[in-house]
N, C-alpha and C positions, 0 to 999 in steps of 0.2 A: 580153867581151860581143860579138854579133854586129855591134852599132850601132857597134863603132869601126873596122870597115873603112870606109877610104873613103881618099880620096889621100893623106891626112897622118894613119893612124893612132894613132899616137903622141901626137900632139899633140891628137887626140880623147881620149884616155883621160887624158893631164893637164890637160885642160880640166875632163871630167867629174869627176875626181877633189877638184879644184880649188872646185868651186863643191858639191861634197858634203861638204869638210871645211873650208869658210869660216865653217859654223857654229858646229861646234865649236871653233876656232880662237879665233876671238871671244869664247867663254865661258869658254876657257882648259880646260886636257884634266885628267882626274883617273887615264887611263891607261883600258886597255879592259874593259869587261867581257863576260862570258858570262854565259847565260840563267843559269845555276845563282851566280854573282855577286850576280844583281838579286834572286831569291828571298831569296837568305841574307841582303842585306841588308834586304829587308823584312821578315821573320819576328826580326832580329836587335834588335827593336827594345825596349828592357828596359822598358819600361812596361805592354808587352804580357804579358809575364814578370811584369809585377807584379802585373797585374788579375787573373791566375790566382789566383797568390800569396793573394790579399787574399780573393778569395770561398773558397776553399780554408778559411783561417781563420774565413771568417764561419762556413761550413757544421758546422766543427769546434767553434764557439763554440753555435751553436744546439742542436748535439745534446747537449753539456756543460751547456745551460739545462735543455734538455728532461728532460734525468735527472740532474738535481742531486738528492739529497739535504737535503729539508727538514729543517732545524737544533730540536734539542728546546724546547719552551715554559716559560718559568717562570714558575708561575700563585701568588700571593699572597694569603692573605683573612683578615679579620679582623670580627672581629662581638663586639658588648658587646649585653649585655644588662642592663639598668636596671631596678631594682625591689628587694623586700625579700631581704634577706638571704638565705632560701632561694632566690630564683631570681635572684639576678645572677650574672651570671659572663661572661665572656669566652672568643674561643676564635681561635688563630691556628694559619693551615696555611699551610704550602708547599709545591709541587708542579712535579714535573717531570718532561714528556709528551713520549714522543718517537715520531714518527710511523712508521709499518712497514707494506715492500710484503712478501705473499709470492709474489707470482707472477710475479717475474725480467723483469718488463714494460721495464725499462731496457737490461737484456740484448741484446734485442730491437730497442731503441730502437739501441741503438751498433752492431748487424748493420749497420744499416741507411745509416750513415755510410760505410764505404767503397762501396757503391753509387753514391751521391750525390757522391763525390769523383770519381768514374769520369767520370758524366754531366756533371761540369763539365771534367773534361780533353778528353771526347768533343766536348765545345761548342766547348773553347778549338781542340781540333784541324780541328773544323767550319770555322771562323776562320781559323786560316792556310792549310787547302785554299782558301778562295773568293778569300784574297788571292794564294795564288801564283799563281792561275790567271789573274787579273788581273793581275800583274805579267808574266807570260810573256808574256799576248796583249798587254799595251801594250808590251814590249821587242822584240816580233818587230813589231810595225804598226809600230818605227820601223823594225827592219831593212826592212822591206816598204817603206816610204815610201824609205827612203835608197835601194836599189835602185831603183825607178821613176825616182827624180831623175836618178841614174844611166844609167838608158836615155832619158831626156828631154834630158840632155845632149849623149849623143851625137847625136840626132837632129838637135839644134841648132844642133853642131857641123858636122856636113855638109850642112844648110841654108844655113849661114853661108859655105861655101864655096863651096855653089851660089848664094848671092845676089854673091860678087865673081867666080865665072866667066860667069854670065850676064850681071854689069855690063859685065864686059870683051868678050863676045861682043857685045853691044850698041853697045856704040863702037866696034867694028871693023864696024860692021853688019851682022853674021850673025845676029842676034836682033831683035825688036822689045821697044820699053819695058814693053809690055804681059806679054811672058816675066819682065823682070826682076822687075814688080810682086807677078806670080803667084807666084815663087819667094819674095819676102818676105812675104806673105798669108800665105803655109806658115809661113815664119821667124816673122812675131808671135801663130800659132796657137798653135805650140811652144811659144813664152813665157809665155802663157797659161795652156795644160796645165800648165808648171810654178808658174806661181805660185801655182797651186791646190795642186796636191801640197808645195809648200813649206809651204803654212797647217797643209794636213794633217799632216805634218812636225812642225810645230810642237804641231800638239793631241797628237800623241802621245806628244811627250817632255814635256806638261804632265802626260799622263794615268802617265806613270811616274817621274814626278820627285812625284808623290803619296804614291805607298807607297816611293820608294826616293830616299831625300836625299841631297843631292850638293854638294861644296864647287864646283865645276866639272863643269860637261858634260862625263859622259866618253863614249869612243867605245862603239859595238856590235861585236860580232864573232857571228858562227854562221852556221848552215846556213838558211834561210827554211824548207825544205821539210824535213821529219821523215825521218830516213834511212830507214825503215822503216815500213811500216803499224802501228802500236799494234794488239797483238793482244786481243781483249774477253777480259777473264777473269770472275772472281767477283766482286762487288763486295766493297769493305773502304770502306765510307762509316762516319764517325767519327759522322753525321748516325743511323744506325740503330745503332750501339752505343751513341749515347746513349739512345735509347728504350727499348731494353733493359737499360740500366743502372736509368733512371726503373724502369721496371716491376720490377724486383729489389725497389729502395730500398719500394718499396710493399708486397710481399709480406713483409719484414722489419717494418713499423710494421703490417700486417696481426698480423703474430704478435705483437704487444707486447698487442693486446687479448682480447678474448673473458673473461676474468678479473673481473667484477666485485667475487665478494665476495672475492676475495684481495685488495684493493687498498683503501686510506684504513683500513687498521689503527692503531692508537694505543697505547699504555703508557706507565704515569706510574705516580712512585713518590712519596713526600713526608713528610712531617712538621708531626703536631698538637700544639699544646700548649694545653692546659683549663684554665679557673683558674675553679675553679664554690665558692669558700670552701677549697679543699683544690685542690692545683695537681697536674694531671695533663699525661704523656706520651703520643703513639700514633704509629701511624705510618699512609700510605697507601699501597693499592694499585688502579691504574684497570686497566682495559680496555676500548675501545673496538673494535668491528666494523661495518662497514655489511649494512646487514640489503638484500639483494639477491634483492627481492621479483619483480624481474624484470630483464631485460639491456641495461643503461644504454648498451652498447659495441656495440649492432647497429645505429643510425644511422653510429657514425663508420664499421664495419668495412662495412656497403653503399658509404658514400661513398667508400672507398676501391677497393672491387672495381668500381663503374663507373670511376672513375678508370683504376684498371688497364686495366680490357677500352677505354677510348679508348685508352691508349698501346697496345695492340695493335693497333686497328685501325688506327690511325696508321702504325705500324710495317710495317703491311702493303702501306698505301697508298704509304708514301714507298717502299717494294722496291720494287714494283710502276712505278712512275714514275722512279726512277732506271734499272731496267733499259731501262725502255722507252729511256729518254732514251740509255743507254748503244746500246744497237743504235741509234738513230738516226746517231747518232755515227758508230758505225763503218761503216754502209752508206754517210753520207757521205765519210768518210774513203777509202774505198776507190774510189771513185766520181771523188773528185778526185785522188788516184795517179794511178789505169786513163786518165786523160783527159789527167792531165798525161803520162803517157809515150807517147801518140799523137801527141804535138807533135812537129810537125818542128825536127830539132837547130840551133844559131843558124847553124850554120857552111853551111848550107841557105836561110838567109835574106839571112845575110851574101851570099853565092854570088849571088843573083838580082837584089840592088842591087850590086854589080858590076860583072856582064852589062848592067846596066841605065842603069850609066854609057858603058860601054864601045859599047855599040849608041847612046846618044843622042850620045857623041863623035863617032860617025862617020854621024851622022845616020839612023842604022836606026831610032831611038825619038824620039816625042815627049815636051817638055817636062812632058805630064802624065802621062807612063808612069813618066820619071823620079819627077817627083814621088811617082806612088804606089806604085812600089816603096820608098822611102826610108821615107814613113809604114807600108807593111805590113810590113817590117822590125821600124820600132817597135812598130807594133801587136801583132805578133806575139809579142814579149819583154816587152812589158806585160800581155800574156794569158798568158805564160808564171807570170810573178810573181803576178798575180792566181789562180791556182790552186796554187801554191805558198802562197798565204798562208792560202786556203780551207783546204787540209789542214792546216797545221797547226792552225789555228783548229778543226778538228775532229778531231784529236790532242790539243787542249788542254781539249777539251770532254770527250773519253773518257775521258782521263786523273783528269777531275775528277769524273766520275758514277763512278769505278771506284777513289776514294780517293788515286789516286796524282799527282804534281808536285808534294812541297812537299820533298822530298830525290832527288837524283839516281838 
């Protein structure tokens, strides 16, 4: 980093180093990871596996309800008849009805099951796109925080050596008290800045120790800034192959109806025995039909055609707004490249805090020129990182309207 030139570089960069890995230290290390580590560990997580699992089953169980086969009836009767010898007599039957579809309506009904399995994987996938994309942007906002601490160190490390060379320029009387104060006003700013960004620090590794559990804080490692502008493609959103799945599964229970009178058919067969003074045999045969005087099946088949035409317009709306979201993405994204590469490079920064000691050593610069070369230094590598964290943040964005960050 630019911020560790200064008289004891060295000792700058183990200082910052130092107070960037005292956190982890503390927590005990679980070894490092990379952004594709944090993902896998959040998506690895088997419950998540299991809720699929379990609706999978439910949906497989419902449509086994929906087209079971009704089990045959057995119907029993018995009737005495009381009175004179010519007319008593008795008479027992039994019967046995079994109910019959002819118009393959079940068929129909089980099309319509792998649809429906689609649209629940397209959810589950829905699902671990929004959390990788939140697992990225909380693993890079810590790398982004660790870095900034990082340039706030140093800054403070050469503050710190500007407050014991102006104490000493001061007891030798080449300064006044008032120089030494001013250099420490800078010194407990700095500390400030950092305590802030330490809190920050801290929210971020709450906001990823959410989806990604940890026996020990382990370290981060990667690039802040995305090596490459993410180029917009087509979208592959699991969000719109569900809707298109839904609208399949409808067009399949569409076709299971329209059939009324094929449907609640019956047949029974059975056995009489007569005992009218002289005991008699016979046998039975039924039939039943529903007499489909008109079309019982054009309520459910409208309810389902508006149905559908919502999952289209839906489908069109959610295109329509992921694309858009997808270009916004990438105008951003490119926007925070094109600005990060007009940054002047740190060894240019470095360069002019310097010069900037080196002119107030020999008295060419005042104390507040020093000063604020040391802060624009900083500034300058904290604006550097703040747009480095933009683009990816808007790499993570287009990645995520355009289906992709949940595998490498």
């Amino acid at each position: 980093m630019g911020l560790t030139s200064s008289k004891n570089p060295m000792a700058g960069r183990l200082f910052a180093a130092a107070m960037v890995l005292a956190p982890a230290i503390a927590h005990g290390q679980e070894g490092a990871w990379s952004e594709v580590d944090a993902v896998e560990r959040a998506l690895s997580n088997p419950d998540r596996a299991a809720v699929l699992a379990s609706r999978l089953r439910e949906a497989q169980a419902e449509t086994a309800i929906d087209t079971v086969i009704a089990t045959p009836t057995l119907g029993l009767s018995f009737e005495q008849v009381v009175g004179a010898v010519d007319v008593a007599s008795s008479e027992f039957s039994a019967t046995v009805e079994q109910p019959l579809d002819l118009s393959g309506w079940r068929g129909h009904v089980r099309d319509a099951l792998p649809h429906r399995e689609a649209a629940l994987r397209a959810e589950a996938e829905a699902q671990n796109l929004e959390i990788a994309a939140q697992v990225r942007e909380a693993f890079f906002e810590v790398l982004f925080r660790q870095r900034r601490l990082e340039v706030l160190d140093g800054w403070i490390a050469r503050l710190r050596e500007g407050v014991e060379a102006a104490s000493a320029r001061e007891a030798r009387g080449d300064t006044s008290l008032y120089a030494v104060r001013r250099v420490e006003r800078a010194l407990d700013t700095a500390h400030a800045q950092r305590a802030s960004e330490q809190a920050r620090l801290a929210e971020a590794w709450s906001a990823l120790g959410r989806w990604v559990p940890w026996t020990s804080r382990p370290s981060i490692e990667g690039d802040l800034a995305p090596e490459a502008p993410t180029q917009r493609g087509g979208l592959a959103l699991p969000g719109l192959a569900r809707l298109e799945a839904l609208g399949l599964e409808l067009s399949a229970q569409e076709r299971a109806l329209g059939s009324p009178s094929l449907r609640g058919w019956a047949v029974g067969a059975g056995y009489r025995f007569v005992d009218a003074g002289e005991a008699g045999h016979g046998f039975i045969v039924t039939l039943s039909a529903p007499l489909a005087l008109w079309d019982t099946d054009a309520p459910k088949i409208e309810r389902l055609r508006a149905h559908r035409a919502e999952l289209s317009a839906e489908l069109n709306l959610l295109r329509t707004q992921e694309e858009r979201a997808a270009d916004a993405a990438q105008e951003r994204l490119t926007q925070t490249i094109e600005a990060l590469a007009k940054l002047p490079g740190q060894e240019r920064g470095a360069e002019l805090t310097r010069l900037a000691q080196i002119a107030y050593a020999a008295g060419e610069a005042t104390l507040t020129e020093l000063l604020e070369a040391h802060e624009g230094e900083a500034e300058l590598e904290l604006s550097r990182l703040d747009l480095q964290w933009e683009s990816r943040r808007a790499a993570i964005e287009l990645d995520l309207r355009q289906g992709r960050g949940v595998t490498p």
